[in-house]
C-alpha positions in Angstrom: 0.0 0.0 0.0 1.3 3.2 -0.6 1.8 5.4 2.5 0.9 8.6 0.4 -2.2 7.3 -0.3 -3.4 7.3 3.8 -1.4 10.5 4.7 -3.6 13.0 5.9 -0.7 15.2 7.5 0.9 18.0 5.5 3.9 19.9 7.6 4.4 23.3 7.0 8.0 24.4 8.4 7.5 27.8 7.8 4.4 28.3 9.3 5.7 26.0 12.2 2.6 23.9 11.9 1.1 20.5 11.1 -2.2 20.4 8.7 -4.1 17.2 9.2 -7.3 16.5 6.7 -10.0 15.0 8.3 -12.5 13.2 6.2 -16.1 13.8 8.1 -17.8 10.8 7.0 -15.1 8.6 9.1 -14.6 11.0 11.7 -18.0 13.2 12.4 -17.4 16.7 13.5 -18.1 15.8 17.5 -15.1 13.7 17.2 -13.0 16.3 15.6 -14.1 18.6 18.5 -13.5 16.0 21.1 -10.2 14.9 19.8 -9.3 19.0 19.1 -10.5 20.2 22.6 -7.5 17.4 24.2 -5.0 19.5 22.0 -5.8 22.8 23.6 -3.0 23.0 26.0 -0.5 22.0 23.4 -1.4 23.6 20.1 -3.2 26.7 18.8 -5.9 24.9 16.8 -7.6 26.2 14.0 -10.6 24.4 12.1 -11.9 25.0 8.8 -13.1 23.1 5.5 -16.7 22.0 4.6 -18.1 19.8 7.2 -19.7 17.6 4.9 -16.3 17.2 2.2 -13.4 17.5 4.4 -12.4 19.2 8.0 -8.8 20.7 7.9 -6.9 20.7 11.1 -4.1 23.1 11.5 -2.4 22.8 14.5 0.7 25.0 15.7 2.3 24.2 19.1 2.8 26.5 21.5 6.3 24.8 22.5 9.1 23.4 20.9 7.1 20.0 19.1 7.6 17.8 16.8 5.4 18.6 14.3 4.6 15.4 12.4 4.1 13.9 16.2 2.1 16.5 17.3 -0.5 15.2 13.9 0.0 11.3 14.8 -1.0 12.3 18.1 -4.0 14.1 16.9 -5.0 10.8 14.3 -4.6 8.9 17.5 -7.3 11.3 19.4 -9.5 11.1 16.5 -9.1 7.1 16.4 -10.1 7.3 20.4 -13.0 9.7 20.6 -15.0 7.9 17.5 -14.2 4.1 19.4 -15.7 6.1 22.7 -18.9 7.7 20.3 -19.3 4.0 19.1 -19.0 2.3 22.3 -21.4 5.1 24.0 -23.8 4.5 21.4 -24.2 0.7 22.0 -24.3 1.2 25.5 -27.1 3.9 25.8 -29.7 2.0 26.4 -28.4 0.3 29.4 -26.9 3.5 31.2 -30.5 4.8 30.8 -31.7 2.0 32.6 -29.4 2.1 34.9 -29.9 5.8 35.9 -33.4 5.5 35.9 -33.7 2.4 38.3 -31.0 4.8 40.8 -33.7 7.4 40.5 -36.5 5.6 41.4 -35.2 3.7 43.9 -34.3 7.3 45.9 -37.7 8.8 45.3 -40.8 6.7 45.4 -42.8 9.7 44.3 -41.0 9.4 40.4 -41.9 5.3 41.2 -45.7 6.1 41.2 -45.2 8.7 38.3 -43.6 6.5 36.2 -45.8 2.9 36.6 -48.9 2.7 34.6 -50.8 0.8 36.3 -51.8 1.0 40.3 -51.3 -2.9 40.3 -47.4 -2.1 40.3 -47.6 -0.2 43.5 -48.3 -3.3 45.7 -44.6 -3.4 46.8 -45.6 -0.5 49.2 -48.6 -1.6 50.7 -47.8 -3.8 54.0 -50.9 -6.0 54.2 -48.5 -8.5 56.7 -47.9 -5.3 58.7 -44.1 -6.6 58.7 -42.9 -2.8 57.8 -44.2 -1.6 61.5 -41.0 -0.5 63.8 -40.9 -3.1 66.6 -40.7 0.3 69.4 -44.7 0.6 67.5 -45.5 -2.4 67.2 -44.6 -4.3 71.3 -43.8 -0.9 72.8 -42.2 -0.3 76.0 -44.1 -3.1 78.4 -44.5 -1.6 82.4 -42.8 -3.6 84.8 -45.7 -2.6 87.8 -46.3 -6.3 88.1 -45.2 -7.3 91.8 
C-alpha cells in the first residue's frame, strides 16, 4: 500500500505547523471537536473546510514540538473519541436504565409517576404489617407487676 495514499498530514515548516485532513464521513465533526479540545494546551488549533467534504486541522504548538508527532498524536485522538462515540452508542440504552432504576429507587414519588398501572404499587402496601418499627408495634411493656 502506498503510504501517500493514507497521509492525511501535510507539515508546513515555515508556518511552524502541522495540517491534518480529516474526512467527516469517518470522523464526524463531534469527534473532531472532542479529539481538538484534548490539544488545547499543546497547540493553537484552528478548524476550517466544509463539514460535509473534508475538515482541515491546523495545529501549531505552543512549545518546541515535533510537528509530524504533534498530527500522529492528533489521528490517534480522533481514532479514540470515535471508538468512545461508538461504544457510547451501543451502550445507551443500558446507562439509561441504569440511571433511571437509581432514581426511582431514591424517590418513590417518580416510582408512582412512572408505573402505569396501580397494580405495580403493591410493593408499598404492608398488608402483613411486617414494615411496623418493633418500638410501635410491642412498645415499652410496664414492669408494675409485683
Amino acid at each position: 500500500m502506498n503510504p501517500k495514499l493514507i497521509e492525511n498530514l501535510r507539515i508546513n515548516k515555515n508556518k511552524g505547523a502541522v495540517i491534518v485532513s480529516v474526512d467527516p464521513n469517518i470522523y464526524p465533526l463531534d469527534v473532531i471537536y472532542s479529539a481538538a479540545y484534548v490539544f488545547l494546551d499543546r497547540a493553537y488549533i484552528l478548524l476550517c473546510g466544509d463539514p460535509k467534504k473534508r475538515v482541515v486541522v491546523d495545529l501549531k504548538p505552543k512549545n518546541n514540538y515535533d510537528l509530524k508527532k504533534l498530527g500522529r498524536e492528533f489521528n490517534n485522538e480522533l481514532l479514540n473519541y470515535a471508538f468512545y462515540k461508538k461504544q457510547s452508542e451501543k451502550t445507551k440504552n443500558i446507562r439509561e436504565s441504569i440511571i433511571q432504576r437509581a432514581l426511582l429507587t431514591n424517590d418513590p414519588s417518580l416510582a408512582e409517576e412512572s408505573l402505569d398501572t396501580d397494580d405495580d404499587l403493591d410493593y408499598l402496601e404492608d398488608p402483613e404489617g411486617i414494615a411496623i418499627p418493633w418500638e410501635e408495634k410491642y412498645g415499652k411493656k410496664s414492669k408494675k407487676k409485683k
